[in-house]
N, C-alpha and C positions, 0 to 999 in steps of 0.2 A: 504493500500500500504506500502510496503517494502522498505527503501534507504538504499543504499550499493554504496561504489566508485567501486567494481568487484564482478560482482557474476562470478561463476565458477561452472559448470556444469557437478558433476562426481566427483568420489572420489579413481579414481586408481591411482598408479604412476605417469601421467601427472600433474594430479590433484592436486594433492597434494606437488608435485616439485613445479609446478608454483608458488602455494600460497607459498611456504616458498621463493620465491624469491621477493616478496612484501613485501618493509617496514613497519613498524608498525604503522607509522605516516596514511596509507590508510585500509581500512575495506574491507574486504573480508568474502562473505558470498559463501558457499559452500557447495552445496547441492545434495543428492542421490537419487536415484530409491531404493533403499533398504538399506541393511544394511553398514557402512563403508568398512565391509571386504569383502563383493560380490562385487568384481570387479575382473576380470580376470588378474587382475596385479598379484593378489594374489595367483593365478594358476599356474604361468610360472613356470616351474621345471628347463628347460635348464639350463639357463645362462643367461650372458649378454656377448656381447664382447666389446674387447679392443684393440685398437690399440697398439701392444707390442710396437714395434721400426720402425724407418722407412723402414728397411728393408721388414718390412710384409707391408705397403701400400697397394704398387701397387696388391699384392698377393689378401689381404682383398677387394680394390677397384675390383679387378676384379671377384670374387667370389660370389661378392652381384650383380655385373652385371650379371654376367653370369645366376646367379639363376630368375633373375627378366627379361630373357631372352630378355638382352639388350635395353629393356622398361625404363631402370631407371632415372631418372632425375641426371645428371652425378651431378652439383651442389650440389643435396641435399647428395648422397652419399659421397661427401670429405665432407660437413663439420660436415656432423655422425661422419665418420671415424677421421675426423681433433679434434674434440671434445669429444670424447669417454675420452679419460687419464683426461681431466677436472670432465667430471661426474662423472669418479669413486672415485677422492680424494673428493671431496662433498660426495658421498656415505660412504666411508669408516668415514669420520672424522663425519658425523651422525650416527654411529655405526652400520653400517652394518658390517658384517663376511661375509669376502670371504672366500673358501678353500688356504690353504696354503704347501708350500710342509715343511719338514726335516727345511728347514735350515732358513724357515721362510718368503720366498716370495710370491707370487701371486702363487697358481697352475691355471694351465692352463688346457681343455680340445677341445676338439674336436668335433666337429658334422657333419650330414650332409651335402656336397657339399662346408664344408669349406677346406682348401688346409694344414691350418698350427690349431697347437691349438693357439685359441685364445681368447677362453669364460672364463669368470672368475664365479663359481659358489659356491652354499651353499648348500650343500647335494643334495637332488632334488625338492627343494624349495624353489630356488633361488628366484622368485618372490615376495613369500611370506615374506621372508628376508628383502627386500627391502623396498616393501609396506609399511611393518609394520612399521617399522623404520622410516619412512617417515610419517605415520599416527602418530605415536607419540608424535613427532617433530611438526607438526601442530596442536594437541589436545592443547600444551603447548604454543601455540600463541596467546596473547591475543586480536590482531586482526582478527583475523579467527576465524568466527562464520558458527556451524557446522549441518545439520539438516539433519538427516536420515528418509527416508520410502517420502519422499520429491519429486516428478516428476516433469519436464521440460512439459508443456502442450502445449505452444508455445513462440514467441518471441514477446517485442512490439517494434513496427519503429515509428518512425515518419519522415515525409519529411523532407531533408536537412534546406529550410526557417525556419523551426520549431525547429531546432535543434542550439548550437553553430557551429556544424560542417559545417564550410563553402564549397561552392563546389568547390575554389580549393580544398583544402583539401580531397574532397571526391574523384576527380579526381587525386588525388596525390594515394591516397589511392587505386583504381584499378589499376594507371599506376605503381607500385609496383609488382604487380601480376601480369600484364602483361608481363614487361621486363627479366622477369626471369622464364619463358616459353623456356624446353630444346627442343629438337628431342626427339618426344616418347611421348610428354606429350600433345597428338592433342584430345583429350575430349575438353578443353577448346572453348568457344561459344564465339565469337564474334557479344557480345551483350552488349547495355548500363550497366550502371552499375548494376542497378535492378531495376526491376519496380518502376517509382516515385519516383526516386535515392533516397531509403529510408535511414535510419540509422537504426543501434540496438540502442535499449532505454533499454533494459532490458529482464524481461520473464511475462507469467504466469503461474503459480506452482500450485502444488496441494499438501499439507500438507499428515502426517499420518492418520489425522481427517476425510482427506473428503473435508478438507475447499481450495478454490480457490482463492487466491489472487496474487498481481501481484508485481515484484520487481522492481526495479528501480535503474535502474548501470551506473556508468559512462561505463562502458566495459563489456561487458560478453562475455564469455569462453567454448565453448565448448568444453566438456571430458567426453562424454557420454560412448565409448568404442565401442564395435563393432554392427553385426547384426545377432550372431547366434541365439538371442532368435526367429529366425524367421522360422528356420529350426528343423526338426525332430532327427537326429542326429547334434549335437552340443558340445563340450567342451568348450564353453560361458554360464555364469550363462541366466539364462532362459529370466529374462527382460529386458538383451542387446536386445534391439529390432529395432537398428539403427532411435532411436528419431531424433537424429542432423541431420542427411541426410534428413530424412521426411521433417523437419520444415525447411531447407536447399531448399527442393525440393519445398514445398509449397510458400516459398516466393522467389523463383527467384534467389537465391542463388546458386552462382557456383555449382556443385560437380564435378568428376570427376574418370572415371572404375567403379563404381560402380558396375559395372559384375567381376569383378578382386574379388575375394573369395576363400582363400586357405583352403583348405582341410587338416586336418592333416592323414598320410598316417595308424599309429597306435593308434587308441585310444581299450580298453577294450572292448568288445561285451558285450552289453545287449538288450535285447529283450524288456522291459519294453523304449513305446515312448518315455515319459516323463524325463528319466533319462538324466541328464548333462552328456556327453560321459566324460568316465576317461581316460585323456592322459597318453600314453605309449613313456615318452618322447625318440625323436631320439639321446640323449647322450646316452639312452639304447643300439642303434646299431652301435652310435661312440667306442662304446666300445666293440663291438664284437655281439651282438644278433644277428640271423638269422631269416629269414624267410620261411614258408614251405608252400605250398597246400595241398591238402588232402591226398592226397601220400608221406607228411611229407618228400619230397624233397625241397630244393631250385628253386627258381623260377625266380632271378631277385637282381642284386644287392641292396644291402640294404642301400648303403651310396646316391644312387641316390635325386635329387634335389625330394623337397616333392612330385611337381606338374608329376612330370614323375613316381619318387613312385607310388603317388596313383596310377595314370595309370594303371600300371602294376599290382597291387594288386586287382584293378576291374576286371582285364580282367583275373586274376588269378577265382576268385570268379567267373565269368563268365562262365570259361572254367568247374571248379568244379561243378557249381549248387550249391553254398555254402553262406550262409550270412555272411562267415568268413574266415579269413586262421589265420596259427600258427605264433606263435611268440619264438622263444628258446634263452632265457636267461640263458641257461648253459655253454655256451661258455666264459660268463664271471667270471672272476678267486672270487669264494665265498667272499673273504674276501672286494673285490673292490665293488660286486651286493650289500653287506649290509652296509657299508660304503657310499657310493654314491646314492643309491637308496633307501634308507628304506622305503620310503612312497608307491612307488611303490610296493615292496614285501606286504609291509602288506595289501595293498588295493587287490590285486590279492589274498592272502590267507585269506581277507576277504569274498569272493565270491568262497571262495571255492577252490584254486590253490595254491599248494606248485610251486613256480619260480623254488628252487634248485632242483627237480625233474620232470618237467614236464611243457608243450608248453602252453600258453596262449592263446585264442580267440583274435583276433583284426580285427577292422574293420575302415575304412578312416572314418572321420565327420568333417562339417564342424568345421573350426578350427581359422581363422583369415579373416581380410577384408584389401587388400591391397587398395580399392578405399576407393572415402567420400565424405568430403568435402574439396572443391578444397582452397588451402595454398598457400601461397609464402615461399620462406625462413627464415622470422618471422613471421610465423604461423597466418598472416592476412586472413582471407577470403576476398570475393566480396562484402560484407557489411561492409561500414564504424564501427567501436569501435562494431565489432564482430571476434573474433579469435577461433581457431579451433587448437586443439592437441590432441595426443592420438590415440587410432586405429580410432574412426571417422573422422582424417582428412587425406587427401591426398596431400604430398609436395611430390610426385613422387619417394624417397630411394627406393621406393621394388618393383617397376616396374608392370611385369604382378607376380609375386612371389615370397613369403620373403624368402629371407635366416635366417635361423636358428639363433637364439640367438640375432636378428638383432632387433627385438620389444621394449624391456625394454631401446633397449639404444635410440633407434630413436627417441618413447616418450618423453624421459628426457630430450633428445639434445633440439627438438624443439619445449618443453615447459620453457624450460629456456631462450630460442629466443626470445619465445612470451613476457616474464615477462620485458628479457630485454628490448624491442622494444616498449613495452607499456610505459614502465616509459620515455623512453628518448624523448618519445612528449607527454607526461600526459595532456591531458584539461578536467577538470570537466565538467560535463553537470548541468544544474542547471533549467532550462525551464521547466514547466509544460506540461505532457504528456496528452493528448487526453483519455478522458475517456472509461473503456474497458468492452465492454459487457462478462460479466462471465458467463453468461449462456449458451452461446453457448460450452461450454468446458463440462458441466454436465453431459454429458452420457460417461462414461469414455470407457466402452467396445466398443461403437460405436468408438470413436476418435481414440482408438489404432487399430483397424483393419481399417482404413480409411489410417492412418498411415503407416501399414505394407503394403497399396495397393500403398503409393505412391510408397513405396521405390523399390515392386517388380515390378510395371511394370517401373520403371528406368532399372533392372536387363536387363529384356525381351527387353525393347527400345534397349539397347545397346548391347545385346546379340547376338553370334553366334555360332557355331558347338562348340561342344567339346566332347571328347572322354570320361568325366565324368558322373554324374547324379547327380546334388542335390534337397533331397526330402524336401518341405516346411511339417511345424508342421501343425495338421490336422485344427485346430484355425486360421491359417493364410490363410486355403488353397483358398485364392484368384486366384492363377490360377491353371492348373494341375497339379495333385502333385509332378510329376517330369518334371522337365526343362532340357535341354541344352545349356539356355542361360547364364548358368557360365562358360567364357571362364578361359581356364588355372587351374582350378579350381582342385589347387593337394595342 
């Protein structure tokens, strides 16, 4: 067995913010599915936004609503937008590089469905920017102990009696998450706290080795990230597999839309399953790209919210017979496409496509998870000293669908929540845990498709019509391989 005062589960942007917001006086152990850098944090090409001035608020406030079609937790969206200019001087003064214009300020761009520019980015790898810089800044920690190729296999409880957590405290604990339930946010079940009002105690992991042991945390964290590893088209590294939901779902633990799964509306066409879909990010058509059908016309405004995109790009593909339509990035002025986009170009004339001459293949894949596990506004879950950030939790900013550039900041806001909120009622746990049968974990392929069936029939539970289709990976195919129970799902 493993002692740690936090283990922390995941190594993208949440991740890794959190832990650097922990003093060095407490021990943090933080650990991956893979490698440090396979986290989707490190994919994001957009941006991040910013709240300019007060004058954009109310603009920005209503933009994330309007995209998240009025679904949003109005709460969690002021205090993204309230706390966005904090994150960014923590970012900047850990050496991140924003774009900057002539005279030396923030540049600004623009995306999809937003009204004003208001994203602050780094070529088209803004994410990558960030992450890294943040993984760096933690490798130099010497309370953060760090373990890659490392899985989450489950969590340990023990009952409240067993615990120091007493049950006020654990009733303080959900009525927290309860009082701060908006309009829109009716998933929520009106149910005890969790079976045998349990506590987190910790996890059991499973090593690079093979080997199965168990941790032992005053807190643990979940930052697993999303659930594209579940789907056939995806722009999520492959073993996003939505663990935390599962082990969420399995013990009683809130979640919350889990059918809420955005689609991104352009990623690169490939034929090969297996491949991670390559995002065509939408600063691509904040900047002028088009869209064409097979008749290499227009078909549909390009600046539309993703989830109405996709739409229109299925039903484009529909009307064609086509597994694809065009994409014309020659509208944007050369010197702007190679400046702002490099990664882009060279990955398209990797595969074979000059940009400055000629239309691209693109196709919607899944692309993000606006559900999870169900938050408060300091990032508590339903489980006593278990917290949730990152795309697997759900504190309601992005309603039924994100707005653009909206991810990298909402992570950070409220994994910084979580870090604050822990410290200012800190209690060590110190009690002997209940000894834990390992063997039952051993069959590893068994466990993770047991997994992927909780989380899909959550989808299907809560699922209804939609004008979409998302197809599961042929390994997951737990139910039929195309569903329409991802509502909204653009």
């Amino acid at each position: 067995m493993v002692k740690t005062d936090i283990l922390v589960v995941g190594s993208g942007c949440a991740a890794l913010y959190f832990a650097l917001q922990i003093p060095e006086d407490r021990r943090v152990l933080l650990i991956t599915k893979a490698d440090f850098e396979s986290s989707d944090s490190f994919l994001a090409q957009g941006g991040i936004c910013m709240l300019r001035d007060e004058e954009d608020y109310q603009s920005y406030f209503d933009d994330t609503m309007k995209a998240g079609h009025e679904e949003n937790d109005k709460g969690s969206v002021d205090i993204m937008i309230r706390s966005s200019q904090d994150v960014i001087r923590d970012l900047i003064a850990c050496g991140v590089s924003f774009a900057r214009t002539e005279d030396g300020a923030l540049a600004f761009t623009r995306e999809g469905a937003h009204s004003n520019k208001r994203i602050l980015f780094h070529e088209d790898i803004t994410g990558k920017e960030i992450t890294s810089h943040l993984l760096e800044q933690a490798k130099k920690r010497p309370n953060i102990t760090m373990m890659k190729y490392t899985a989450m296999l489950d969590i340990l409880t023990s009952d409240q009696k067993d615990s120091h957590w007493s049950e006020h405290e654990a009733a303080s604990w959900q009525a927290a998450n309860q009082n701060e339930i908006q309009v829109g946010r009716n998933n929520w079940k009106d149910r005890p706290l969790v079976a045998g009002h349990r506590v987190c105690r910790g996890a059991v992991i499973r090593d690079r080795d093979g080997r199965t042991d168990t941790v032992l945390a005053d807190y643990t964290v979940f930052a697993t990230g999303g659930i594209g590893g579940l789907f056939r088209h995806s722009t999520n590294f492959r073993q996003l597999t939505g663990d935390a939901v599962a082990i969420a779902l399995k013990h009683g633990i809130e979640t919350e839309h889990v059918n809420y799964i955005q689609v991104h509306p352009t990623t690169f066409y490939s034929e090969q399953e297996e491949d991670r879909s390559f995002l065509i990010s939408e600063s691509v058509r904040g900047e002028g790209a088009k869209l064409y059908g097979k008749d290499m016309k227009r078909f549909t405004n390009e600046l539309l919210p993703r989830d109405l995109l996709t739409i229109e790009i299925l039903k484009q593909m529909k009307k064609d017979g086509t597994s694809h339509v065009w994409e014309d990035l020659r509208p944007i002025p050369h010197e702007e496409l190679m400046r702002h986009f490099p990664n882009i170009v060279e990955h398209c004339r990797e595969q074979g496509y000059d940009v400055t001459r000629e239309c691209i293949p693109v196709v919607p894949a899944q692309h993000y998870f606006m559900g999870g596990v169900h938050v408060n506004y300091e990032s508590r879950t339903s489980m006593p000293r278990l917290y949730a950030i990152g795309e697997c939790a759900c504190n309601g900013v992005h309603g039924k669908n994100r707005l653009a550039s909206n991810s990298l900041l909402e992570s950070l806001v409220f994994a910084k929540r979580a870090a604050v909120d822990m410290l200012s009622s800190y209690q060590a746990e110190n009690r002997p845990l209940h000894s834990v049968d390992l063997d039952r974990y051993s069959d590893a392929e068994a466990l993770e498709k047991e997994y992927a069936a909780l989380v899909q029939d959550e989808i299907e539970r809560e699922g209804g019509p939609s004008a979409t289709r998302v197809e599961y990976r042929n390994k997951f195919a737990h139910h039929t391989k195309k569903t329409d129970a991802v509502r909204y799902a653009g």
